[in-house]
Backbone as JSON Lines, residues from 0, in Angstrom:
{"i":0,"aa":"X","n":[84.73,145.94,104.81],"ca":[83.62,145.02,104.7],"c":[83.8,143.87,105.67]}
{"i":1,"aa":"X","n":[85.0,143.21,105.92],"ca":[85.35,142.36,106.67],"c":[84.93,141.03,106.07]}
{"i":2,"aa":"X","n":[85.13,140.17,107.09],"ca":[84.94,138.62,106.84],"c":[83.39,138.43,107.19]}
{"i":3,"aa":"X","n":[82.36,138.01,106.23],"ca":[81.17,137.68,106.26],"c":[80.99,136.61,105.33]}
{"i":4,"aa":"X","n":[79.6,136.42,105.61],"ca":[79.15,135.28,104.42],"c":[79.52,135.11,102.95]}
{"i":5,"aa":"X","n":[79.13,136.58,102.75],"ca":[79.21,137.06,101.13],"c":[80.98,137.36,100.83]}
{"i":6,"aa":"X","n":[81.5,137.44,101.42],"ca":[82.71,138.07,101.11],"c":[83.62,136.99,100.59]}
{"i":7,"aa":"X","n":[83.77,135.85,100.92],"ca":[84.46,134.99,100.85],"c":[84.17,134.25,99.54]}
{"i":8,"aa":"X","n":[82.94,134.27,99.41],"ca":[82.3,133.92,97.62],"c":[82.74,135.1,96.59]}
{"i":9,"aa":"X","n":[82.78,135.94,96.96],"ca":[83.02,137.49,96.38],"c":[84.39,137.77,95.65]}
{"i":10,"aa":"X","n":[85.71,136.99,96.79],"ca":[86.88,137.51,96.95],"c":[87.03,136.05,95.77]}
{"i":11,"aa":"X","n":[86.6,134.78,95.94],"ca":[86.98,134.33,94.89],"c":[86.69,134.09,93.8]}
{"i":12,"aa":"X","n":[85.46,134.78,93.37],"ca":[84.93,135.23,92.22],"c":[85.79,136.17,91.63]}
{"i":13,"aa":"X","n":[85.75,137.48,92.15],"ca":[87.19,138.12,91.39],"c":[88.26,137.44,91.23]}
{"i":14,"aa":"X","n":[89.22,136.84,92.18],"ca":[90.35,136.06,92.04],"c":[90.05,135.61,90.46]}
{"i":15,"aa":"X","n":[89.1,134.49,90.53],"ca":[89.09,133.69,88.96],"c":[88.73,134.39,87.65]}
{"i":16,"aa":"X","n":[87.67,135.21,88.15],"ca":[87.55,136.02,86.91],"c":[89.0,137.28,86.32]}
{"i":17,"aa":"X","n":[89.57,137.71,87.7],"ca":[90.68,138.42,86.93],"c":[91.85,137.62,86.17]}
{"i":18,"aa":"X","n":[92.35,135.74,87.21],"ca":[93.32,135.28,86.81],"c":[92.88,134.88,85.19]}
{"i":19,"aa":"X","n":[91.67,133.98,85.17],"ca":[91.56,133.71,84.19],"c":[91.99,134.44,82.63]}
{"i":20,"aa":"X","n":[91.43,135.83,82.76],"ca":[91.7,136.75,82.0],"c":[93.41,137.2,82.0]}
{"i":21,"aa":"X","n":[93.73,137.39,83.1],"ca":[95.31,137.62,82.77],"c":[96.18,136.75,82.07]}
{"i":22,"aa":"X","n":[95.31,135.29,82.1],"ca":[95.93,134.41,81.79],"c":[96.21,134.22,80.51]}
{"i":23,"aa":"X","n":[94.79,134.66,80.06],"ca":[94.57,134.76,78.7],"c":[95.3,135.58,77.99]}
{"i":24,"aa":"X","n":[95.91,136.74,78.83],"ca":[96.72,137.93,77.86],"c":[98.3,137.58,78.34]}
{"i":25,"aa":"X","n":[98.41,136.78,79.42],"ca":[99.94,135.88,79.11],"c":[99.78,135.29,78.45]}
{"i":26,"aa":"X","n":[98.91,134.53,77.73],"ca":[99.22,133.29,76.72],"c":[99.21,134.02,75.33]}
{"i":27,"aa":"X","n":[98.8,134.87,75.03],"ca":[98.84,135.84,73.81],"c":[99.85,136.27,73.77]}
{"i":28,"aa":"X","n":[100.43,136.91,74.65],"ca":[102.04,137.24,74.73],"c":[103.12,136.7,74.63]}
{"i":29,"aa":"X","n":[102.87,135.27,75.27],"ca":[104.0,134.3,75.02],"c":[103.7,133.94,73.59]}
{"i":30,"aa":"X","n":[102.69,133.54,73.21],"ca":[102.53,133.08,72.31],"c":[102.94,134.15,71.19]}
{"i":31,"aa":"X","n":[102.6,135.42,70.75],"ca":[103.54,136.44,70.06],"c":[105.13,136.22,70.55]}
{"i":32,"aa":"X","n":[105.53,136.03,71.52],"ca":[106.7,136.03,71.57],"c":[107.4,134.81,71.23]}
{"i":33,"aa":"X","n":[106.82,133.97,70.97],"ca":[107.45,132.57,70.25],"c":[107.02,132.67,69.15]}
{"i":34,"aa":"X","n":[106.64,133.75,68.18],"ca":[106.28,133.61,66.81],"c":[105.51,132.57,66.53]}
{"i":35,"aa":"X","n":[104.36,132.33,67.6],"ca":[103.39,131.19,67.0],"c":[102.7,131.03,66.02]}
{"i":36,"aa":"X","n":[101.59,130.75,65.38],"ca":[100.85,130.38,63.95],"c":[99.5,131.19,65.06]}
{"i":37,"aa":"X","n":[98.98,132.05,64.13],"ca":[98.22,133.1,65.0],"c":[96.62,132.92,64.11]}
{"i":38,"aa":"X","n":[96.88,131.67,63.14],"ca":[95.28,130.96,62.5],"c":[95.06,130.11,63.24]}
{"i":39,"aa":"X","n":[95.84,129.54,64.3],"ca":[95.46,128.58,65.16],"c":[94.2,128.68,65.74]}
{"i":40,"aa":"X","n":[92.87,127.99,66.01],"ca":[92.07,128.15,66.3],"c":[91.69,129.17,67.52]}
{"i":41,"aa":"X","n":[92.85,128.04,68.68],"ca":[93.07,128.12,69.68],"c":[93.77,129.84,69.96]}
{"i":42,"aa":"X","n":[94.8,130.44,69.41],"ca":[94.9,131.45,69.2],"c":[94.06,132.86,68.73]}
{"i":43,"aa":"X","n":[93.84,132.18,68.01],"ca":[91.89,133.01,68.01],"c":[91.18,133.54,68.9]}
{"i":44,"aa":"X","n":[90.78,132.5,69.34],"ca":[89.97,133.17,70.56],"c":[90.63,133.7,71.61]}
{"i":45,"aa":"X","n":[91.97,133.37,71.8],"ca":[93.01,134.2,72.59],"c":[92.69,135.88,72.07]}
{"i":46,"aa":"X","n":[93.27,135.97,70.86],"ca":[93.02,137.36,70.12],"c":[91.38,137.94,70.44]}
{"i":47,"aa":"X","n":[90.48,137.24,69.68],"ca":[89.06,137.79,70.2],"c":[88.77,138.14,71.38]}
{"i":48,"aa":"X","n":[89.23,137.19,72.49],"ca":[88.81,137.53,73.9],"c":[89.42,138.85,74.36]}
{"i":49,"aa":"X","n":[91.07,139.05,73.77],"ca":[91.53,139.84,74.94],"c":[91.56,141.18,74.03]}
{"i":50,"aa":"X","n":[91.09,141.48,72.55],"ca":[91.45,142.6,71.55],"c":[90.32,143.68,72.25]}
{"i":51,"aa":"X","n":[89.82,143.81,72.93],"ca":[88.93,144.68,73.32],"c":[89.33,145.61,74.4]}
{"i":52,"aa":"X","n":[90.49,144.79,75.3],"ca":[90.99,145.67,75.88],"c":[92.41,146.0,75.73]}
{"i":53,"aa":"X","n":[92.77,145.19,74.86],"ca":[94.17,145.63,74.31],"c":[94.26,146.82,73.36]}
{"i":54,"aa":"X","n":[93.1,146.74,72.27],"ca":[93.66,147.65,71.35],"c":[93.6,149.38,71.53]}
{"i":55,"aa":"X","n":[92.86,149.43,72.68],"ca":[92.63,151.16,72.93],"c":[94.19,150.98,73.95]}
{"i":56,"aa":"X","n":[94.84,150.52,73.92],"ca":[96.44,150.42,74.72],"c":[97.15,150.14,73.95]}
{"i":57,"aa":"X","n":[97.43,149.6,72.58],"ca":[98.3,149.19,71.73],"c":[98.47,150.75,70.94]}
{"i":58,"aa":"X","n":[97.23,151.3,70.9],"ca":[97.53,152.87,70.08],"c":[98.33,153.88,71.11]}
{"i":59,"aa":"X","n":[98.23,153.95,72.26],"ca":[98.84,154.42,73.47],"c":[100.55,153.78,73.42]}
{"i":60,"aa":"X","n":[100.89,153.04,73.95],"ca":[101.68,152.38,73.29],"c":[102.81,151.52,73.38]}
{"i":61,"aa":"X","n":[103.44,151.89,72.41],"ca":[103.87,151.4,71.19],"c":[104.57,149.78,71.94]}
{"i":62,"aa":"X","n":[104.51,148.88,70.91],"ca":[105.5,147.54,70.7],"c":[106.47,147.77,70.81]}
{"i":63,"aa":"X","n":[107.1,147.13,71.77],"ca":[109.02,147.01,71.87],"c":[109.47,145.74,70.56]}
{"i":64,"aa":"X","n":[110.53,145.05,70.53],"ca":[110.87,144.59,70.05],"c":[110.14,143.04,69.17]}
{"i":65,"aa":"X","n":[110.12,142.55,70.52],"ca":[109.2,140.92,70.04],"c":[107.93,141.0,71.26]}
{"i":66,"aa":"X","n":[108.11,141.7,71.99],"ca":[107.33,141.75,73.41],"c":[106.02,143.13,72.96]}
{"i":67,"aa":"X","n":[104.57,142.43,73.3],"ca":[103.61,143.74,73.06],"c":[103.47,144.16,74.19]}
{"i":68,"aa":"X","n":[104.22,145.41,74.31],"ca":[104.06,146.21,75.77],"c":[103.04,146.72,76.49]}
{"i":69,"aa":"X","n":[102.2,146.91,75.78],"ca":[100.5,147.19,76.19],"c":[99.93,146.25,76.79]}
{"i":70,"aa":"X","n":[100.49,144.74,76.44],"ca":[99.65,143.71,77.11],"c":[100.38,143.33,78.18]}
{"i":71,"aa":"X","n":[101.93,143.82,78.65],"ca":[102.21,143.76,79.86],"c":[101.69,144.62,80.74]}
{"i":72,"aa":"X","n":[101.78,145.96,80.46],"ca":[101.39,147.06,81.36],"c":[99.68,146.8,81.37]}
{"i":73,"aa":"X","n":[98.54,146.25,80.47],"ca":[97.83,145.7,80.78],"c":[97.91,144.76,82.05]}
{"i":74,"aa":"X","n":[98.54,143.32,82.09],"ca":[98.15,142.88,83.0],"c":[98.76,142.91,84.16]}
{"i":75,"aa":"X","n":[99.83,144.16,84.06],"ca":[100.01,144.53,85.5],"c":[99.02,145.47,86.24]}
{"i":76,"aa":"X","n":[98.05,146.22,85.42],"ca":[97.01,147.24,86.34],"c":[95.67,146.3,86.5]}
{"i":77,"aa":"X","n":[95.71,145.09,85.45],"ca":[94.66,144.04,85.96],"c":[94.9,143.32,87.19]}
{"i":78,"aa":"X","n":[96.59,142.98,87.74],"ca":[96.52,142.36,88.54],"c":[97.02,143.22,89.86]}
{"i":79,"aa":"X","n":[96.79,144.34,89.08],"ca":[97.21,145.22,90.92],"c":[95.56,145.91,91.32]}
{"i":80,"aa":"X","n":[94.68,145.75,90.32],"ca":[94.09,146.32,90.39],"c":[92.55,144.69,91.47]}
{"i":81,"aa":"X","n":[93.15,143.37,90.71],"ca":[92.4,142.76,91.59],"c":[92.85,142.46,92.96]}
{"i":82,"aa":"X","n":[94.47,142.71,92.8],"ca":[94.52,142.22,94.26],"c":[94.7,143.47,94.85]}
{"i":83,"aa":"X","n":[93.99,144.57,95.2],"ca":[93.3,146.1,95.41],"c":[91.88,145.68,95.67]}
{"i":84,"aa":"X","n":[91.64,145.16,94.74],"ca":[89.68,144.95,95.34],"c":[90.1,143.82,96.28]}
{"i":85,"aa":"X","n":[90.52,142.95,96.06],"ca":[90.97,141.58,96.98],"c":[91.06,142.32,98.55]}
{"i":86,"aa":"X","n":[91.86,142.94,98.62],"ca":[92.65,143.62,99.73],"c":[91.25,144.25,100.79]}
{"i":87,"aa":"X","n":[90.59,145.54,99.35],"ca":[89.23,145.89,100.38],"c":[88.78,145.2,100.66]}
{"i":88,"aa":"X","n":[88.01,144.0,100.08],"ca":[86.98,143.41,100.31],"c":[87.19,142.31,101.55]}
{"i":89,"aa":"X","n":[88.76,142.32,101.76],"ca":[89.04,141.5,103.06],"c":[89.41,142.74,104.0]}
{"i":90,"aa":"X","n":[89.11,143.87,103.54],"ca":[89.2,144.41,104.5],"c":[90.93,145.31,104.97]}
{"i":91,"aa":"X","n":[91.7,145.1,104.81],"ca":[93.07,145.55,104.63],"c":[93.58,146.43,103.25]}
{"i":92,"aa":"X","n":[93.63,147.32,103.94],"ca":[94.35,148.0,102.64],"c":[95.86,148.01,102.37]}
{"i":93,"aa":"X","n":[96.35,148.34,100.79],"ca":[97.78,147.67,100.99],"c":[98.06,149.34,99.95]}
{"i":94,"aa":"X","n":[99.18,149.22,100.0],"ca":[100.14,150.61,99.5],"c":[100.24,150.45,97.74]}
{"i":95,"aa":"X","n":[99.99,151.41,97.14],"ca":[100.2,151.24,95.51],"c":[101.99,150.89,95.51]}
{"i":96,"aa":"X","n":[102.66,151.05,96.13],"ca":[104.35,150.52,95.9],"c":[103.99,149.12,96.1]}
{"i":97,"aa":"X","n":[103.35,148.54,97.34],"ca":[103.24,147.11,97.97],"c":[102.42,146.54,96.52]}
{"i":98,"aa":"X","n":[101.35,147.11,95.96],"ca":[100.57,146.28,95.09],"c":[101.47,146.15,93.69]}
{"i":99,"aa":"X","n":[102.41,147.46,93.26],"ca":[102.76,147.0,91.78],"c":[103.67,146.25,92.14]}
{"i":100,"aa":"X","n":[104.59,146.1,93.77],"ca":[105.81,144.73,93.55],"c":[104.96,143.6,93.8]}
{"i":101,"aa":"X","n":[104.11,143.44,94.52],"ca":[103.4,142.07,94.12],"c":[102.59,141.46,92.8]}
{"i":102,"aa":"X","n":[102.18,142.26,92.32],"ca":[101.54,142.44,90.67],"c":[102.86,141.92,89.92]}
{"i":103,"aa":"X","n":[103.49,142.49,90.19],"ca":[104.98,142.41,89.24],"c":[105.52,140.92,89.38]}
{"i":104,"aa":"X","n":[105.47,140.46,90.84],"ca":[105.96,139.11,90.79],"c":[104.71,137.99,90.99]}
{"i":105,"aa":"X","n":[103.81,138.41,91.01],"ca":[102.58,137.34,90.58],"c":[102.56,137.22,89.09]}
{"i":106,"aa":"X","n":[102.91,138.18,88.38],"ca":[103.0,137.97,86.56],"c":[104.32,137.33,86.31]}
{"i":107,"aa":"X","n":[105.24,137.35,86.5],"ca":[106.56,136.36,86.82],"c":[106.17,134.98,87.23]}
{"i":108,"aa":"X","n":[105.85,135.03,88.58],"ca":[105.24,133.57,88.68],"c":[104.42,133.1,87.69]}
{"i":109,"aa":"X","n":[103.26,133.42,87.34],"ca":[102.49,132.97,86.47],"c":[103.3,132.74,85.17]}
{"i":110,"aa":"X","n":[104.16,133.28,84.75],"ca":[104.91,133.21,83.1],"c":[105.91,132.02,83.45]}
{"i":111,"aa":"X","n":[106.43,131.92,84.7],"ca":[106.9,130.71,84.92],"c":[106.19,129.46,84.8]}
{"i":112,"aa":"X","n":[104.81,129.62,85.56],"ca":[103.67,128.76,85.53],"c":[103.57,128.12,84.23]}
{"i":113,"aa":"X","n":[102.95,129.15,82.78],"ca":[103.06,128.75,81.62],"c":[103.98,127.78,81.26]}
{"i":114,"aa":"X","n":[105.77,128.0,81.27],"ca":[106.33,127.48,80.49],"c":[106.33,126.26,81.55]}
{"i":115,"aa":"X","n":[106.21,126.27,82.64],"ca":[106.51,124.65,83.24],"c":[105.6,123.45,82.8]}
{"i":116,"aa":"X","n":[104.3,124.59,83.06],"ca":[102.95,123.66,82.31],"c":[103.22,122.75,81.27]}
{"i":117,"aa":"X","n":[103.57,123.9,80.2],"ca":[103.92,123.75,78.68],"c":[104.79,122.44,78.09]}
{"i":118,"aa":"X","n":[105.77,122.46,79.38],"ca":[106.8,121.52,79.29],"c":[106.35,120.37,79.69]}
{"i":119,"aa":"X","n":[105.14,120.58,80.97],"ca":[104.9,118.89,81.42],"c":[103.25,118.81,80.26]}
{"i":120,"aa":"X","n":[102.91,119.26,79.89],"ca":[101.88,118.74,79.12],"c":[102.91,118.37,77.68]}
{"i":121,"aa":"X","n":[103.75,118.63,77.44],"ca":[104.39,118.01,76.23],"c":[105.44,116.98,76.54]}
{"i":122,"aa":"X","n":[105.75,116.54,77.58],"ca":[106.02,115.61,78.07],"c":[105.18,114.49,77.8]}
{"i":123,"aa":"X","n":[103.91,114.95,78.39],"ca":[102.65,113.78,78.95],"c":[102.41,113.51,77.14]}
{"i":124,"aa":"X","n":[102.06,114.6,76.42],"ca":[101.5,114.36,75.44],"c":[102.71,113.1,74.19]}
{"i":125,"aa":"X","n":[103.9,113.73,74.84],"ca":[104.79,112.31,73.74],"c":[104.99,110.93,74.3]}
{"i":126,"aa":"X","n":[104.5,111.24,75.59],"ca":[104.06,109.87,75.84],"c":[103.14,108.91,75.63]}
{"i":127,"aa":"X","n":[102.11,109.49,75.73],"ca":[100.61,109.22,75.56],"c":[100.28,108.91,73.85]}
{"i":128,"aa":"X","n":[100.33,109.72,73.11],"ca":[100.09,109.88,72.0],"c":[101.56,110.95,70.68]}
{"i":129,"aa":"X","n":[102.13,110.02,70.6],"ca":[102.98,111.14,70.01],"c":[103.15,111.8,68.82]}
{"i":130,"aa":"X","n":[102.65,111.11,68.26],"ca":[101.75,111.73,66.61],"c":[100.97,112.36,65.99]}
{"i":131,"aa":"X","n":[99.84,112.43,67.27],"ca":[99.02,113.17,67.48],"c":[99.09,114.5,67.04]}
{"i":132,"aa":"X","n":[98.44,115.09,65.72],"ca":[98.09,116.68,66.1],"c":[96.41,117.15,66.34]}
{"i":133,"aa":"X","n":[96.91,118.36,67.13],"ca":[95.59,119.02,66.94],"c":[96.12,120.73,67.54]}
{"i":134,"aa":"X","n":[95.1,121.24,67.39],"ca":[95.25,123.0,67.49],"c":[96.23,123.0,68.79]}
{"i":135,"aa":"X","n":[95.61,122.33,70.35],"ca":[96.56,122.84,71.21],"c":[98.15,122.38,71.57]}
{"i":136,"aa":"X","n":[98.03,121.14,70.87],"ca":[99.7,120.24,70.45],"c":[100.61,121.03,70.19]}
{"i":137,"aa":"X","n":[100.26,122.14,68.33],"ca":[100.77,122.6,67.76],"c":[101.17,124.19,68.66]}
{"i":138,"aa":"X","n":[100.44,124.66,69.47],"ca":[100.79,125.98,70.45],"c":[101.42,125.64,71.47]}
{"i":139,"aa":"X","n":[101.42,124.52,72.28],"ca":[102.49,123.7,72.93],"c":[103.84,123.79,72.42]}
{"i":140,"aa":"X","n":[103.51,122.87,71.25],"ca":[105.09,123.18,70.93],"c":[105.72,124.82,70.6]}
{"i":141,"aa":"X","n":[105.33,125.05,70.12],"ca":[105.42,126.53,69.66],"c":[106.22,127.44,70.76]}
{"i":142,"aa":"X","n":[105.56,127.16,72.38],"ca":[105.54,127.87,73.34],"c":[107.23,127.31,73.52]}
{"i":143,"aa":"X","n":[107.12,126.2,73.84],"ca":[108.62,125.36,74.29],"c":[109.41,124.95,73.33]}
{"i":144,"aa":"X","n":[109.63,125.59,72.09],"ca":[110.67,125.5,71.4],"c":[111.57,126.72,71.34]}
């Protein structure tokens, strides 16, 4: 397709629409994996948003230990699979070996992303207000304890 008008609106429309979503099924994951409070509001709609494409993969399968394996191998074919359209739509094609090691360490980075976040928004937040609860306080902590 190459570099045109449309392409460049295109390429980051997917970008946000896939990160966003991956993001959403790292934060479900971490969040299962810190044994969070899963009535949390905020957790909720984590669950609602991403159960539609998790659960025809959770019967496929199975849960490892504390980790839901479906929602990793989920968002590794979400994120090899956008940066694959990414790739056509700029025009370059890249190798299924080249896309799952970059998939692999863009979900690394990003899980790093989380907990650094996690740590400086609970920083900011015992500064600011430290008494304070509300739904996303309580998954904060959760994440970084």
């Amino acid at each position: 397709m190459g570099s045109s008008y449309y392409t460049n609106p295109l390429i980051f429309l997917v970008d946000i629409i896939f990160s966003i979503y991956i993001m959403m099924i790292m934060l479900r994951t971490v969040l299962q994996w810190a044994r969070a409070d899963f009535y949390n509001p905020l957790s909720q709609l984590l669950v609602t948003v991403t159960d539609p494409a998790l659960k025809p993969l959770q019967r496929i399968i199975p849960a490892s230990s504390r980790i839901d394996t479906a929602a990793v191998v989920l968002m590794l074919l979400l994120q090899m699979f956008s940066l694959f359209l990414i790739g056509n739509l700029r025009g370059s094609g890249v190798g299924p070996f080249a896309l799952l090691i970059v998939s692999f360490a863009e979900l690394i980075s990003l899980l790093l992303n989380v907990f650094l976040f996690s740590i400086l928004i609970q920083v900011v937040l015992s500064w600011i207000n430290p008494g304070a609860h509300n739904p996303a306080t309580s998954l904060i902590y959760s994440i970084t304890e």
